[in-house]
C-alpha positions in Angstrom: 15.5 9.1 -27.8 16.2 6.9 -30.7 17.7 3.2 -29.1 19.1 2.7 -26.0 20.1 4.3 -23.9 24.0 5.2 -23.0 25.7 3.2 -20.7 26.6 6.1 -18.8 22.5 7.2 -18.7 22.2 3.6 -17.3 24.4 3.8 -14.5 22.8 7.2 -13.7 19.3 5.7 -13.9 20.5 2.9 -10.9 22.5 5.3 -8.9 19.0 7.3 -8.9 17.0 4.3 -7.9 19.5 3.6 -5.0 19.1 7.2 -4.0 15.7 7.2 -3.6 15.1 4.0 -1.7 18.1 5.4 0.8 17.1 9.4 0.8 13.9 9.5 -0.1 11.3 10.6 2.7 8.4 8.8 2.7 6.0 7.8 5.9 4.4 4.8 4.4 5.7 2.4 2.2 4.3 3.3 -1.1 7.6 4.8 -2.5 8.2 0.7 -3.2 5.1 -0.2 -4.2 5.3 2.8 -6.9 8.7 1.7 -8.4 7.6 -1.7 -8.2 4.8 -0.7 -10.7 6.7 1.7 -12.7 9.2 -1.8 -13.3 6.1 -4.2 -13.9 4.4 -1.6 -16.2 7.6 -0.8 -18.5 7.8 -4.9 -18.6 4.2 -5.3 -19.3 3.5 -1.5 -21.5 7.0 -1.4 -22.9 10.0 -1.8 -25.8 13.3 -1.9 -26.3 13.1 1.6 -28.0 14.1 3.4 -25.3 11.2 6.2 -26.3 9.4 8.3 -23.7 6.3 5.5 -22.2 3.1 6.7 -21.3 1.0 5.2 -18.2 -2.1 5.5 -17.3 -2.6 6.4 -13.2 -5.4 4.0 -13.1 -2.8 1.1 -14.3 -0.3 1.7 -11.6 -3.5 1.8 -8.8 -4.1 -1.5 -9.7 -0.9 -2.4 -9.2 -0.7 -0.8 -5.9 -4.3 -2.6 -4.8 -2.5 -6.3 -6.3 0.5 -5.4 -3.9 -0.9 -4.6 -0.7 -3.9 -6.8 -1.1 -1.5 -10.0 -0.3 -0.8 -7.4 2.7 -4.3 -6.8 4.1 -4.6 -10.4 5.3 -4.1 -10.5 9.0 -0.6 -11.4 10.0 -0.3 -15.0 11.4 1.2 -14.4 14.2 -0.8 -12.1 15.3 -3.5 -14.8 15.9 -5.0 -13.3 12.9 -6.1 -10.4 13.9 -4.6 -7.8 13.1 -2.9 -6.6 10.0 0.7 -5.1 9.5 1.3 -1.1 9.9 2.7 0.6 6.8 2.9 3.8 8.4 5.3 5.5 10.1 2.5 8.0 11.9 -0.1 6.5 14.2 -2.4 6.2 10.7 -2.8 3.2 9.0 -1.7 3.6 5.2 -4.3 5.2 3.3 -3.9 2.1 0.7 -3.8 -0.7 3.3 -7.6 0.4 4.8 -9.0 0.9 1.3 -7.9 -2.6 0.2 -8.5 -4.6 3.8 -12.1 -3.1 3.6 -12.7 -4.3 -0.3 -11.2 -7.2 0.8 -12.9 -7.9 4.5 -15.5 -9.6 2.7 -13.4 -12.4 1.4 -10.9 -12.9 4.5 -12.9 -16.7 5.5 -10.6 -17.9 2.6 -7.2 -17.2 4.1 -6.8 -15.7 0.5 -6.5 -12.0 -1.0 -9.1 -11.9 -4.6 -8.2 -11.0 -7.2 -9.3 -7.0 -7.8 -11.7 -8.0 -11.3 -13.6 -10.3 -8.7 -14.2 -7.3 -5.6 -17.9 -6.4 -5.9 -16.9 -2.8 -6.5 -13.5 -2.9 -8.0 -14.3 0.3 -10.4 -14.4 2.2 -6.9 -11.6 0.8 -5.3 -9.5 2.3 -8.2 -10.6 5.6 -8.3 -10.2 5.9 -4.7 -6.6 4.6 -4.6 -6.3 6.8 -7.9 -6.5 9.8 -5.8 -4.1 8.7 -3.1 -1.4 8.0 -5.7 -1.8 11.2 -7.2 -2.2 13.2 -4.0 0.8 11.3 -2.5 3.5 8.8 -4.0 3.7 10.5 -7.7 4.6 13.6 -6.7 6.9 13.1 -3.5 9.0 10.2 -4.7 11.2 12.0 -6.7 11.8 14.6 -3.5 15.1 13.7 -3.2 17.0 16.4 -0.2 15.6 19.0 -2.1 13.1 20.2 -5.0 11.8 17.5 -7.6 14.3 16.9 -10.1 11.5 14.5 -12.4 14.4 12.4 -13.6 12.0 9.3 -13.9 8.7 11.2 -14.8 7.8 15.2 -14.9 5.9 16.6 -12.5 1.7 16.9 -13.6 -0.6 16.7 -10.7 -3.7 17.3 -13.1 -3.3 14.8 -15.6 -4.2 11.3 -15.2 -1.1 10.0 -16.5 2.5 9.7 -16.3 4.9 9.4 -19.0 8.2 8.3 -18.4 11.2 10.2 -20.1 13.3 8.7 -23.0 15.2 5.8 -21.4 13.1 5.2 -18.4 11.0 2.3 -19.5 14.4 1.0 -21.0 15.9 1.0 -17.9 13.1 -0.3 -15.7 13.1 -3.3 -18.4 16.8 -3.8 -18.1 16.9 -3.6 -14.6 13.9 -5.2 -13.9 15.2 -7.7 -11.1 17.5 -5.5 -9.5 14.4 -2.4 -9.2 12.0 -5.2 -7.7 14.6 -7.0 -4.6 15.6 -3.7 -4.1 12.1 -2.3 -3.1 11.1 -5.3 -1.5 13.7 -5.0 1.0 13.3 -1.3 1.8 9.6 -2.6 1.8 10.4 -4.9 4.3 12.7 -3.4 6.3 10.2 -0.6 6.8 7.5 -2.7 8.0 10.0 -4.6 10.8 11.4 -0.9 11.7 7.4 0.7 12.2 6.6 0.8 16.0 3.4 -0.4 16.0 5.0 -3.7 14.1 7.5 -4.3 16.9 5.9 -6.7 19.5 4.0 -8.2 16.6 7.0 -9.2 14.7 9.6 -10.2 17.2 12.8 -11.7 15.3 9.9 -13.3 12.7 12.1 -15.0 9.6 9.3 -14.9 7.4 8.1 -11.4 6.9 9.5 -10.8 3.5 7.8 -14.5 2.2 4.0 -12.9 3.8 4.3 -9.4 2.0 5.8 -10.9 -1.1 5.3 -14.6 -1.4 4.4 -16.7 -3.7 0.2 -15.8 -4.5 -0.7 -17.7 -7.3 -4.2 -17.6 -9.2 -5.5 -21.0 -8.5 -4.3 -22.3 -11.8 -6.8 -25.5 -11.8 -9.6 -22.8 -13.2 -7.9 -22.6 -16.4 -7.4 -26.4 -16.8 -10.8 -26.5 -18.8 -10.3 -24.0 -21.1 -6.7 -25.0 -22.0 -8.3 -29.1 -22.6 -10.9 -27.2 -25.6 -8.1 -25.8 -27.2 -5.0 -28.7 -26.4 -6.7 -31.5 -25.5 -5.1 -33.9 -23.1 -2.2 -33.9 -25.1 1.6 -32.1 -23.6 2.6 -29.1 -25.0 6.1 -29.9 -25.2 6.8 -33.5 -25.9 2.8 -34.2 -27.7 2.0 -37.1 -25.8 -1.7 -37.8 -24.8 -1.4 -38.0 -21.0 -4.5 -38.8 -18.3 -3.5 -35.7 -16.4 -1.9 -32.9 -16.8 -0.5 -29.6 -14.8 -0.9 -26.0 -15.7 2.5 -24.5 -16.7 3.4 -21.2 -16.6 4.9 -21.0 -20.1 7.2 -17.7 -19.4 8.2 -19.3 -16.2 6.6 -17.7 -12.8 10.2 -16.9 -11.4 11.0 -14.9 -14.9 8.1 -12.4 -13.8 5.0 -13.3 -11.8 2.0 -13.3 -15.0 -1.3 -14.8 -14.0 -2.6 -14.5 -17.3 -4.7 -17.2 -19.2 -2.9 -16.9 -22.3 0.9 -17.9 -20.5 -0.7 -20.5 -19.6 -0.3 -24.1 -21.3 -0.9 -28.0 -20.0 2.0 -29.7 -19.5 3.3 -33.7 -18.8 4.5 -33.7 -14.8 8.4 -35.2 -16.3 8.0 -32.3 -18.9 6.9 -29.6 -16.3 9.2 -30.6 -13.8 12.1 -31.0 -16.4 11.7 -27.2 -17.4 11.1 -25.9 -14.1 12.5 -22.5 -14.3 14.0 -22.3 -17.9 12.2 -20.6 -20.9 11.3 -23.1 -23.5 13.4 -23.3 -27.3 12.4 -21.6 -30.0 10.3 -24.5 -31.5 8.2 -24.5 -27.9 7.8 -20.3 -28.6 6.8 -21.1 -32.0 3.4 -23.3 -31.5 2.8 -21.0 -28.2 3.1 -17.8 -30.2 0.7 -19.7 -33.5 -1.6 -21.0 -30.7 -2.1 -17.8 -29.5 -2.4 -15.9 -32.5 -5.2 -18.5 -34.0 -7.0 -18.7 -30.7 -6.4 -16.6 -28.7 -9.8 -13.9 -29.5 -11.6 -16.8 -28.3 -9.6 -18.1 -26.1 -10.0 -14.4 -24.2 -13.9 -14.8 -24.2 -13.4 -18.1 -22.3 -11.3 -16.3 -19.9 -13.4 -13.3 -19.3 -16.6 -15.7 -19.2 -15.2 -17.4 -15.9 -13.6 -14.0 -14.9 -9.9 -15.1 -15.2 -7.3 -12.6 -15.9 -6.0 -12.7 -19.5 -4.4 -10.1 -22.3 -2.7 -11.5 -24.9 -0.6 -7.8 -25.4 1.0 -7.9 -22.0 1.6 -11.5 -22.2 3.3 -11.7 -25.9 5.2 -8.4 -24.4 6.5 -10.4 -21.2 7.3 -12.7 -23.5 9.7 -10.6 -25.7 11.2 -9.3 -22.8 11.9 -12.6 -21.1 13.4 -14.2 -24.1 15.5 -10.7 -25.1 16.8 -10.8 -21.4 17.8 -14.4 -22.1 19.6 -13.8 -25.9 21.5 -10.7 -23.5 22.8 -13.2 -21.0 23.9 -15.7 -23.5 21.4 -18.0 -21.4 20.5 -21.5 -23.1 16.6 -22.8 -23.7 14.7 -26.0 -22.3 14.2 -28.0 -25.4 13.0 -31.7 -23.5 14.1 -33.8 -20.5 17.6 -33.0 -20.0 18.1 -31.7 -23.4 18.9 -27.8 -23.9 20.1 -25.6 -26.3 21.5 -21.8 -26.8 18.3 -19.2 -27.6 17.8 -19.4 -31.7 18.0 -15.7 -33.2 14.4 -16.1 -34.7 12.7 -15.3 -31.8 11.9 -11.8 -32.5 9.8 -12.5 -35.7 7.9 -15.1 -33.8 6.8 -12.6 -31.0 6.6 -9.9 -33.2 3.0 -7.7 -32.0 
């Protein structure tokens, strides 16, 4: 497929999205967690060429071992001990035991770790590799009948999956609507399993424990960002005593823990941009900062063992800003001050 695809291809792509979170059979929950990665991955992996996209089964693991580790912490109100069903049999999910045990470990913080810091991450994904492929890949396009592969064909022996033309598009464009959507079939799920009932009750707050906000404690990259910006703000220059972390594609655009997304900010400037994406002249110096430094900048990262790649980042990035020049949406520029998303933008982010 050369471009976009068709409108009419579109609409087809969400009417089969809504089909299978509403027909599709699945005992445990991983029919969300996979379209949750597919959407991440065709953010993080993709373009706006609407061509066939190509990902490995080891990427979308790890996206299924981010997703449920959040869900392998015991449930509060359970006096925290035990953790949430995602099975619709008497078994606990595959997934959820593999994760809680990698995690176990680590449950004195109150915190899942991150999967690069488990003591034997490489494992952990091989293991959940299998499940995906014995399970999720295979039966989530079972739709009342045989497997129609409208998202992906059907290869139970290789060890990736390649999306058709217009897929990854779509998954892109749709981004938002993909993720709610499976996080409330995810959710609902969970409150409808049996063994979940008595623990759960009329509980308000289920979707905010499976999904919530899980931040990488983002005062471990405050050193690195002072070598390379000082104590200076990003946005408005001025040498400050302290500073806060900012996600530079904002956390609420799409959830990237990555070092390189990452700049110091003033607390008027940070609190001034809040959710916006920053003007063109802010893209500019983050896109020459991280072309200039960012090989060394990565070393830094990977030194302390914080997540970082500069691809998927710059990639977000593109994505986030061509979503905002689609909407028409206008650009944090300082304090109150905005203006309309300059047309240079693609040149600056260009990989």
């Amino acid at each position: 497929m050369s471009g976009p695809p068709t409108p009419e291809f579109q609409l087809k792509f969400l009417d089969y999205i809504q089909r299978v979170l509403d027909e599709g059979g699945f005992v445990a929950t991983y029919k969300f967690a996979l379209l949750m990665a597919l959407a991440d991955l065709s953010v993080e992996k993709g373009d706006e060429s609407g061509n066939a996209l190509e990902l490995p089964v080891d990427w979308i693991a790890q996206k299924f071992i981010q997703y449920y580790a959040r869900q392998t912490v015991p449930y509060p109100a359970a006096g925290g001990e035990r953790v949430l069903h995602q099975n619709t049999s008497k078994k606990q999910a595959k997934i959820v035991n593999l994760v809680a045990e990698a995690q176990a470990p680590y449950f004195a913080s109150g915190k899942p770790v991150p999967l690069h810091r488990l003591s034997d991450s490489r494992n952990l994904v091989r293991q959940v590799v299998r499940t995906v492929k014995d399970q999720p890949l295979w039966r989530l396009q079972v739709i009342n009948g045989p497997n129609r592969g409208f998202l992906y064909p059907e290869d139970r022996q290789r060890d990736e999956v390649t999306l058709n033309p217009g897929i990854a598009y779509c998954f892109r464009r749709f981004h938002g609507f993909v993720i709610r959507m499976a996080q409330e079939g995810w959710t609902r799920q969970v409150r409808e399993i049996g063994k979940n009932r008595d623990l759960l009750g009329a509980h308000a707050d289920l979707a905010v424990f499976l999904f919530g906000t899980s931040r990488t404690p983002l005062a471990e990259y405050r050193s690195i960002l002072e070598e390379v910006q000082g104590r200076a703000c990003f946005y408005c220059d001025t040498q400050r005593r302290e500073t806060e972390v900012d996600h530079f594609i904002p956390w609420s655009w799409y959830s990237l823990d990555l070092g390189h997304n990452f700049v110091l900010a003033c607390k008027s400037c940070n609190a001034a941009k809040r959710d916006r994406l920053a003007a063109l002249r802010h893209l500019e110096r983050w896109a020459r900062r991280n072309g200039d430094l960012g090989a060394s900048m990565a070393a830094a990262f990977r030194e302390r063992q914080l997540p970082s790649d500069l691809t998927a980042t710059t990639t977000v990035a593109s994505w986030a800003y061509r979503r905002a020049e689609t909407v028409g949406g206008d650009t944090w520029v300082i304090g109150n001050e905005y203006e309309p998303l300059l047309g240079g933008w693609p040149r600056v982010l260009a990989i």
